[in-house]
N, C-alpha and C positions, 0 to 999 in steps of 0.2 A: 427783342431789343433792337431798338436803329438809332442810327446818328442823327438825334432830332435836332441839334444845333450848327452840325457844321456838313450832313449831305445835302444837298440840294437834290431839287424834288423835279428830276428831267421830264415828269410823267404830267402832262397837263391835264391827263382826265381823271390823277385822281382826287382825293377828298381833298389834301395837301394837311398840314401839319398845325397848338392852342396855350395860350398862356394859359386857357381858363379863367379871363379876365372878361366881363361882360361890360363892359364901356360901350356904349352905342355910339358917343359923337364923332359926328363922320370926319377929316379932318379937313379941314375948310380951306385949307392951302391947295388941294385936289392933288394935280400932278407937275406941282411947281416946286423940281426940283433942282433948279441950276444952281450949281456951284453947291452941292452938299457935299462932303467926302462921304468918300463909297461906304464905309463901315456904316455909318447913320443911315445912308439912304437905304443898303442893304436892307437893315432892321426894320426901318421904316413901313418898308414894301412887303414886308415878310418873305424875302430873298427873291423879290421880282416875282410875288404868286399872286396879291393882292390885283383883283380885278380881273383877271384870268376865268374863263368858264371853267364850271365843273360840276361835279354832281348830277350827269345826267339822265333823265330819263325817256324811253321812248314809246310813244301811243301806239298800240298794237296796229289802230287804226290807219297809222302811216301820216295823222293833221296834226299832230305837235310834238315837241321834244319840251322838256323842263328841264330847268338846269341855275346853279345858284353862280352868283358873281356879284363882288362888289361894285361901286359906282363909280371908284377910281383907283390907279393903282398904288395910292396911301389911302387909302377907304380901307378902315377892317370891317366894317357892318355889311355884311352879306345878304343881298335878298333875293327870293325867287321870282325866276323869269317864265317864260313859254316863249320859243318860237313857234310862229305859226307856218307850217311849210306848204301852205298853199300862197299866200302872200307874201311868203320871206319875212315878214314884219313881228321883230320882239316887241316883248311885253312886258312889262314891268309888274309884278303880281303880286308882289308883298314886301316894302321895305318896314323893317324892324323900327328907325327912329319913327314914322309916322305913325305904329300900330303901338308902340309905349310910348305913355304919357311922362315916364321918367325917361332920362336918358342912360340908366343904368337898367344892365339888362339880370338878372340874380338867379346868377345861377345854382340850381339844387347841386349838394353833395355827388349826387348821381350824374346830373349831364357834366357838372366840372372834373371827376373821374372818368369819364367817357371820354371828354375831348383831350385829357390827357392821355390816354391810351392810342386814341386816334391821331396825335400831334397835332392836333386841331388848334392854328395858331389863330382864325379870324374872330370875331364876335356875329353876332345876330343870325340869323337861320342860317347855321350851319351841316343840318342834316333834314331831310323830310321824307314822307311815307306816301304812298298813294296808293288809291283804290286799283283794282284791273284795268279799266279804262284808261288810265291816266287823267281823269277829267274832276279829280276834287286832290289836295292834298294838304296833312297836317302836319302842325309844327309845332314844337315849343318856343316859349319865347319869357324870359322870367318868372317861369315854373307857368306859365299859362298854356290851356290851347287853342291854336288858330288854325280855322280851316279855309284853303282857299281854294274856290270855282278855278279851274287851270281855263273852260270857255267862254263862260262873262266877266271873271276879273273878281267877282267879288269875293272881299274875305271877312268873316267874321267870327269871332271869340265863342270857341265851345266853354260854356260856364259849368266847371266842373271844380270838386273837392282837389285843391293845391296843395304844395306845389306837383305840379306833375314833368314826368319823364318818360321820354318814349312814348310822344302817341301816333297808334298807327290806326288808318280807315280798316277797313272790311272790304274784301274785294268789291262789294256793288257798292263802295262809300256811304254807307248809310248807317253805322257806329263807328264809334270809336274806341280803341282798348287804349290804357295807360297805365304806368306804374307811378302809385304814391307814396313814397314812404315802405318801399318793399313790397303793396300790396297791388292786388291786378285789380283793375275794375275795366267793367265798360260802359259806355254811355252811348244813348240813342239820340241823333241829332234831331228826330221829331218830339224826344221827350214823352212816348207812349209807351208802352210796355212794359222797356227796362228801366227808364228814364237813366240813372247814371247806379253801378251797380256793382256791389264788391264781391268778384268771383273768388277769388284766392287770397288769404292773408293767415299768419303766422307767426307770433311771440317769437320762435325758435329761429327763422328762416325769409329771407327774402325771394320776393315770388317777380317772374317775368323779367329777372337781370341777367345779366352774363357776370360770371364771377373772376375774379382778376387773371387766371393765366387766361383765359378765353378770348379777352377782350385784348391783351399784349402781345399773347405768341400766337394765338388762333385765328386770329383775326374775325371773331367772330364777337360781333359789339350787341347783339341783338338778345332776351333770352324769351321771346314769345311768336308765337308765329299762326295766323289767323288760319282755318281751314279755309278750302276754295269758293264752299256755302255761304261762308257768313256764320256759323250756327254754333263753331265752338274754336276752341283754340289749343295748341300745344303751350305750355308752358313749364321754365326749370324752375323747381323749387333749391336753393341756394342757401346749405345752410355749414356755416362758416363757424364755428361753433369749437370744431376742433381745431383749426388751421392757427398759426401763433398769431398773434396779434402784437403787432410792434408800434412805435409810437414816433411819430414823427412831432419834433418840437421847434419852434419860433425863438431861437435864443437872444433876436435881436428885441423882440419884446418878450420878456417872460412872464407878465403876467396873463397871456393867452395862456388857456391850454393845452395842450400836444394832442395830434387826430390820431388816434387808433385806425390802424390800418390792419386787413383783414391778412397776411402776406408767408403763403405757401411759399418756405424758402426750401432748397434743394435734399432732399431725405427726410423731408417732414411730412405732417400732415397736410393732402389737400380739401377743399372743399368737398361736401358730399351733396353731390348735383344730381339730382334727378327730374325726371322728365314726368310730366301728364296731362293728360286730355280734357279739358272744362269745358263743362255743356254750358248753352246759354242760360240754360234752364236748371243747372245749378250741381248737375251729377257730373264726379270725379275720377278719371280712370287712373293709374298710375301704368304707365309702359314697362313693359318685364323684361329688359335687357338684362344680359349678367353683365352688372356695374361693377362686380367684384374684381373682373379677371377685365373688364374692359371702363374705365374709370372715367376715361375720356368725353364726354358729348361736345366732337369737332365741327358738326353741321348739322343745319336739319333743312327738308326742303320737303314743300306739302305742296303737289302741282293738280292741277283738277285733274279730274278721273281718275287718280292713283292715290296708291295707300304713301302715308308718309312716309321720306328716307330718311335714316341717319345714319353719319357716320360715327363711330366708336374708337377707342382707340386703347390699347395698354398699357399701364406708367409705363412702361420701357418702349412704349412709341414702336416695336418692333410689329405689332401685328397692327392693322385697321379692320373691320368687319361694317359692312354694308347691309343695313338693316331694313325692312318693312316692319312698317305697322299696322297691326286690325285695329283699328279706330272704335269700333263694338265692346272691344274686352281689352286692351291693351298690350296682347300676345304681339310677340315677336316672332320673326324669319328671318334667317342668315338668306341675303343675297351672293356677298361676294365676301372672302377674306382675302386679304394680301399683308404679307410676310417678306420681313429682310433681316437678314442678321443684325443690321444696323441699327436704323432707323426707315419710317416710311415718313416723311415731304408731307407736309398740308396742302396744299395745291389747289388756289381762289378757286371756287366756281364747280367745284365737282366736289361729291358725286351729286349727279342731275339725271333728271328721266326727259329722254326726245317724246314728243305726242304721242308717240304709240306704244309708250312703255319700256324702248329698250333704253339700259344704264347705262351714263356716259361717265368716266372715269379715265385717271391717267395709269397707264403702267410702267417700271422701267423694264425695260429690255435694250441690250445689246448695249450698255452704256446711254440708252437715251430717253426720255422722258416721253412718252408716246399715248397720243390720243387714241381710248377703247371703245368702242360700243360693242357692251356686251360683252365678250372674250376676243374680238375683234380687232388688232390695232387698224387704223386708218390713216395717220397720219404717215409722213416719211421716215425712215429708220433715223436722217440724220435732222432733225429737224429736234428742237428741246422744244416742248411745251411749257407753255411757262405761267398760262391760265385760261380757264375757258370762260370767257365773259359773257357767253347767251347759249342757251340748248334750243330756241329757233326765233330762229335759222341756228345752225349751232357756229360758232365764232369762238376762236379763241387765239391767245396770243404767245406767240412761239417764236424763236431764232435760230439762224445755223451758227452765227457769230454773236458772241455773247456780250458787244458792248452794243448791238443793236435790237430791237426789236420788232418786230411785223406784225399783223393781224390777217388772221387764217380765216376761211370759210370750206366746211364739209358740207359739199353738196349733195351729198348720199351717193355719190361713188367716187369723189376726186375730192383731195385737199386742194383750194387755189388759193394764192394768195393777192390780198386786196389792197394791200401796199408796199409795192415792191421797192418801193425808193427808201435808201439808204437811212435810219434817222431811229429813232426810239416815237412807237406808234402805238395807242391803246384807244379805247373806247367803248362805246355798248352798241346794241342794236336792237332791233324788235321787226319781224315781218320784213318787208324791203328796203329796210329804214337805217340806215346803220351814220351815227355821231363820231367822226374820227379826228381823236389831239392827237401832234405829232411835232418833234422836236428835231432837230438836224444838227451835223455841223457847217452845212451851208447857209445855214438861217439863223438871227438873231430870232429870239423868244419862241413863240410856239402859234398852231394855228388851227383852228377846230372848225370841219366842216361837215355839214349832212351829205350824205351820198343817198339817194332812191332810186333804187334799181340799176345801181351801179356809176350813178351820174351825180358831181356834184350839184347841190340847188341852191344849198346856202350856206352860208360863211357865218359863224357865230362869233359879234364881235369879242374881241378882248382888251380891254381898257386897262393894262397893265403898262406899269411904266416902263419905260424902254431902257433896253440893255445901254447903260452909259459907255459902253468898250465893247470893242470884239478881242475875245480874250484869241491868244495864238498859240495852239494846241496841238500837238502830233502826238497822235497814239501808236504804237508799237508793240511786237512779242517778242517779251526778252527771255534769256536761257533757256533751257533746256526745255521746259518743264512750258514755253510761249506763254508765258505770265500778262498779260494787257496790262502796260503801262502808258500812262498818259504824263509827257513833257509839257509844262507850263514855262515860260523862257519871260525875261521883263521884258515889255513890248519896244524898247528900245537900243532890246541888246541885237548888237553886231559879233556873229559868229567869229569867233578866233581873237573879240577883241578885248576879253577876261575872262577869268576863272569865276564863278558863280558857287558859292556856300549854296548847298542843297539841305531845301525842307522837304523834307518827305510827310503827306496829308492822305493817309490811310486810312479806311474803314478796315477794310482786313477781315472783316467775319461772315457768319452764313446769314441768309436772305438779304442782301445789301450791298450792291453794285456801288463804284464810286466810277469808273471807267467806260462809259457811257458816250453813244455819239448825238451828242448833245450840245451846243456851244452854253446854253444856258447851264449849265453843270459845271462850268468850270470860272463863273465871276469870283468865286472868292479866292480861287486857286490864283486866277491874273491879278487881283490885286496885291496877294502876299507875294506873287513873283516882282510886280511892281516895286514893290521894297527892297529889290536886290539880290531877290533867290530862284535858282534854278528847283521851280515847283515841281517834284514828282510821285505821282498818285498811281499805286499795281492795286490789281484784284488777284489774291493768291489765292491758293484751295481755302474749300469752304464757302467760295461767294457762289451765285449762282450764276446760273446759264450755259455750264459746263459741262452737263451731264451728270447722272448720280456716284459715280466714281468719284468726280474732284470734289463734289460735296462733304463725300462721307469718308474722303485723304484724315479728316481731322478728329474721327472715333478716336474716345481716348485719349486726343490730346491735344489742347485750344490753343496750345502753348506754339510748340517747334517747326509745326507745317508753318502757318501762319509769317512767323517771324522768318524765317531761314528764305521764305519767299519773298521777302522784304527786301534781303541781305543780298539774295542770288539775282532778282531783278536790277537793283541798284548799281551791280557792281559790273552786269552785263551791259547796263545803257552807258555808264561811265566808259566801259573802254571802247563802244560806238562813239561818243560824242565828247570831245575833251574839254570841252567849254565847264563842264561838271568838278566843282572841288569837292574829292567825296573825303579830301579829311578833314573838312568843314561841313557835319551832317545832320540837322538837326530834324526830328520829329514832335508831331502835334496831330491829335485826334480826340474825338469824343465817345466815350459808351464805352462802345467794343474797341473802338478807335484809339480810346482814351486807354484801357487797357493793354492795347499795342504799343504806344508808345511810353510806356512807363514801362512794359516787359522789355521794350529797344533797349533803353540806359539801365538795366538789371543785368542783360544776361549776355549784352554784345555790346561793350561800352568801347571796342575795340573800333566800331562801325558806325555810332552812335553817339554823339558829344553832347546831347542838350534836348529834353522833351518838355513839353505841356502837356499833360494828360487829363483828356474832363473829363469829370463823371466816369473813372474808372471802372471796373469789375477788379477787386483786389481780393476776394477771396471769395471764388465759386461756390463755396457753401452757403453764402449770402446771397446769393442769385435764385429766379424762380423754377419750381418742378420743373415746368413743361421744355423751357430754353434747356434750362443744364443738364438736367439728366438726358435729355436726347442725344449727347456728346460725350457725357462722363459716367454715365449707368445710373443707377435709381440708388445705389449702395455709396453716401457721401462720406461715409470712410475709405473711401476706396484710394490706392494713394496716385489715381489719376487727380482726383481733385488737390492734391497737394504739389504735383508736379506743374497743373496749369495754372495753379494760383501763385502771387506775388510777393507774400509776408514773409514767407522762408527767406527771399532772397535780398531781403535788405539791406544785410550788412553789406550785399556787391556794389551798391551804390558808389559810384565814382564820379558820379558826372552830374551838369546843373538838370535838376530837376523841380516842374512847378504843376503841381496838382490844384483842379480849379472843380470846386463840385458848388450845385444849388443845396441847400440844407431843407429845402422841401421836397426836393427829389420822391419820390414814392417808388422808382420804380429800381434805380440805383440807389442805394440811400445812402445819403453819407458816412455812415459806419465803412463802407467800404475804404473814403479817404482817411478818416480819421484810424480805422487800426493801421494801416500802412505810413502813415504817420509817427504815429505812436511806436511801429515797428523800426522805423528809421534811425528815430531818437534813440531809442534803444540801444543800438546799434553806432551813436556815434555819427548818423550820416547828416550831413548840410543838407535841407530840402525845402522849397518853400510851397506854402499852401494859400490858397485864392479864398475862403468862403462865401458863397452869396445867398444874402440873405434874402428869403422869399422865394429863392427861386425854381423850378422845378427841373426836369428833366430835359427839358427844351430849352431853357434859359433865354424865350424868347423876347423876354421886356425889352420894349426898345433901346431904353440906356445901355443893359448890361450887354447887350449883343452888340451897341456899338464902339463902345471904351472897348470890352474883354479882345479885339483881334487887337486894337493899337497894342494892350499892354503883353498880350502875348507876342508880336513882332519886337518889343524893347528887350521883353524878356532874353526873348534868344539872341536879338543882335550880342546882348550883353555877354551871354553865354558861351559864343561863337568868337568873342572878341574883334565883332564888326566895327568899322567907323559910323 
């Protein structure tokens, strides 16, 4: 679960955040934006990401990098590029409006569940595959496939049975696999042998997907994976069969019908995913894991020369087991197991095998997140790992100080680090070649360059619209417990020369920084301080980059750590800084955010005068397997779930309260507002509710994202009894 509407996305390399709306036209105004107010423009720019590089990849060979970006930074239709790093010279390799003949792009049930998963806010090639080389890759585009030359440029339409999803080359790019309709096929771009060819399909079950917690908590969007031959492939069979099926409905038109969604909610049943091995030539193996005691399929990774790895994991998330596979018969071998009373961290990018076979993995020891080869640590004791984004050269990205981030390289005897300056830094690499986005609080927006052999060569542009303000930001460790808080002040207040109504704009939960050094991180924080309010944003236990202690502070309870770090930050910056009126205190957040602030005005209404809460969590048992039980146990009687959840506590309501949820949400669903709602009334309590129709989990339509901050700013002035 993340704050797809209201965190900002400080990471320029990665994918960024989708209505699932396929609209191709580009918007012809470009980057004419003077005189817009900032809520519009925000929305507009998809929070200043539009045009921005990303998605990159790198030729083994060290002659190109690929990489998708739009044409302006109000342009949602994204297309793929190539730099060429011998000439410095980009290339424009495939825009979506010239390659459809419509200007809508139609998207399958499949890729618009995906880019909801992925918060994928842009339209047109927003995700692609490529061979080993890097030198073909494919896309979808309107259930179509298109394959494009990354070294002459050309692209043209693989004619295959539609609509299709996920297609990906073959390491020598010379087929193509994709799913249609659940089913795996592949097709040969010479049209000989196989010509286009249905390996896997199933009445009962969907083949080559990743099933819903995979794709939300896993991050694991993919569910098929080519051998390094070319000759056969792994794939999950996904058969949802048991898992509740709930029913999202369109009440603003009801003569649509409500979409069945497949939705493993917490103590229920989940998917039964299994794994196997398809020959090209038609024979099926199935892998013999114990799926019983280990349910999980967290990763899988097939590198040449070695048997495939996967990772495993238990509904109680307490063990992981590190797998081989015999590819011959589909026998299994325990590599590694690792074990925590808790929980064990998913952690991007691992486990991965170095060239010569030995496993790279993170462990925790000594309170710290520590890079393994092997049984090995090699990284620093104090250093957190935070992911490893190449196994060679092996690279990964770690901090000592958890609102920044760096990128590491193990040389095979020494961790060094490759960007020592202060700022939140991520990227990929391949061979000597390494693509690095990096974000500051010295710097407005962000800046992606290649480094070769340690040397910058080139600068990848980014046509994003420019930050309208430098917003003015001081971070700090408050109370005991050095909580990272970030002060947002209106840019024209004069110290000592009023008292400031404080909004507190929290994420508050685990995998999700808001406190970040970043200036791009903090536009929406300066314009709501703009309106009048001393902005302040903590990262309490539970977020990352703290170690596995302050992660796992909040076993058993989503509730008290979370909040009382709210309460203890808040009250520590207030008696540093007097300019702070904290008995005018308002909150507003989304998700898990959202959730916080509607638990602020419940349960400390003493501290707390007035929330917005979007897209709440208001009753944990309506949340999925993999997030909640990893915090509140696999047993959703248990009365942790009753303590962290909201509906008990309704009759406590004293104060203005405005819940704002999408009613097409899938992933919070509105049920969540609506029985807290319903609880309220109950109850007797005054509370007002927002619904938006159409909208999903991002609520990133341009309208509703840029009225929804005005009306939430009116809201609380109101509440606050502002002038």
């Amino acid at each position: 679960m993340t704050d797809a509407a209201n965190t900002p996305d400080p990471n320029p390399a990665t994918n960024g955040a989708a209505n699932g709306a396929g609209h191709l036209a580009a918007d012809a105004s470009g980057d004419a934006v003077t005189n817009v107010p900032f809520p519009v423009l925000q929305a507009r720019t998809a929070r200043f990401t539009l045009g921005r590089p990303r998605g990159f990849t790198v030729a083994p060979d060290g002659s190109r990098v690929a990489f998708l970006r739009s044409q302006s930074g109000t342009d949602r239709v994204t297309c793929l590029w190539t730099l060429d790093l011998e000439t410095g010279a980009e290339r424009l390799i495939a825009s979506p409006v010239e390659l459809l003949s419509s200007s809508d792009d139609a998207l399958t049930d499949s890729e618009r569940a995906r880019r909801e998963r992925a918060r994928e806010q842009a339209a047109g090639i927003v995700t692609y595959a490529t061979d080993r080389s890097v030198s073909v890759a494919a896309f979808a585009l309107s259930g179509r496939v298109f394959l494009a030359d990354l070294v002459s440029g050309a692209v043209e339409e693989v004619h295959v049975r539609g609509p299709v999803f996920d297609p990906r080359p073959d390491p020598a790019g010379q087929r193509i696999a994709y799913v249609r309709s659940g089913t795996l096929r592949v097709v040969d771009r010479d049209e000989g042998l196989l010509a286009d060819t249905e390996l896997a399909s199933d009445d009962d079950a969907s083949w080559g997907v990743a099933e819903f917690v995979a794709a939300e908590e896993m991050n694991r969007q993919r569910g098929y994976w080519w051998a390094p031959d070319g000759n056969a492939l792994l794939a999950c069979r996904v058969d949802e069969n048991a898992v509740s099926h709930w029913h999202i409905g369109d009440p603003a038109n009801p003569e649509r019908p409500p979409t069945a969604i497949a939705y493993p909610a917490a103590g229920t049943t989940n998917a039964d995913v299994s794994l196997w091995l398809l020959s090209l030539k038609g024979a099926r193996t199935k892998v013999r894991w114990n799926s019983t005691d280990f349910p999980y399929l967290v990763s899988v990774t097939w590198r040449a020369k070695h048997k495939p790895l996967l990772q495993v994991a238990s509904r109680d998330q307490r063990t992981m087991r590190y797998i081989d596979v015999e590819v011959s018969d589909g026998s299994v071998s325990v590599v590694r197991e690792d074990h925590d009373e808790h929980w064990l961290e998913v952690v991007g990018g691992v486990p991965d095998r170095l060239p010569d076979g030995r496993l790279v993995r993170t462990v925790d020891v000594d309170d710290t997140r520590r890079l393994a080869i092997d049984d090995e640590c090699v990284s620093p004791v104090d250093l957190q790992v935070r992911a490893v984004l190449s196994a060679n050269p092996l690279v990964f990205a770690a901090s000592t100080e958890p609102t920044e981030q760096q990128l590491w390289m193990w040389t095979g005897t020494e961790c060094i680090c490759l960007t020592p300056a202060a700022g939140v830094h991520n990227g990929v690499a391949a061979g000597n070649v390494f693509v690095v986005s990096s974000t500051s609080l010295d710097a407005d927006g962000s800046r992606t360059v290649v480094l070769k052999d340690g040397e910058e060569v080139a600068e990848i542009k980014s046509y994003a619209t420019p930050m309208p303000f430098t917003p003015t930001v001081s971070i700090s460790r408050q109370g005991e417990r050095e909580l990272r808080t970030a002060l947002v002040l209106p840019r024209d207040h004069v110290a000592g020369s009023r008292r400031l109504p404080v909004l507190m704009d929290p994420y508050g939960g685990p995998h999700a920084q808001r406190v970040v050094s970043s200036r791009a991180a903090y536009l929406n924080a300066q314009w709501l301080a703009d309106q009048g309010f001393a902005v302040v944003i903590i990262d309490g236990r539970g977020t990352p980059g703290r170690g596995p202690s302050w992660e796992r502070e909040i076993a058993g309870d989503l509730a008290t750590p979370v909040l009382d770090d709210q309460v203890d930050a808040l009250q520590a910056l207030a008696d540093s800084n007097r300019d702070l009126d904290i008995t005018r205190v308002a909150i507003r957040g989304w998700s898990f955010g959202g959730y916080l602030a509607a638990l602020a005005v419940l349960r400390r209404p003493d501290v707390f005068h007035a929330a917005v809460a979007g897209a709440p969590v208001t009753d944990w048992r309506l949340y999925d397997t993999f997030y909640t039980e990893r915090y509140l146990g696999i047993d959703a009687s248990s009365p942790a779930y009753d303590h962290s959840s909201l509906i008990d506590d309704a009759e406590s309501l004293s104060r203005p309260l405005l819940i704002v949820h999408g009613l097409a949400d899938d992933n919070v669903v509105a049920a969540h507002t609506l029985r807290l709602s319903s609880a309220l009334l109950a109850a007797g309590r005054p509370h007002s509710v927002l619904p938006l129709s159409g909208v999903t989990h991002m609520a990133s339509q341009e309208t509703v994202a840029a009225n929804l901050l005005a009306l939430e700013v009116a809201f609380l002035r109101s509440a606050l009894s502002l002038s």
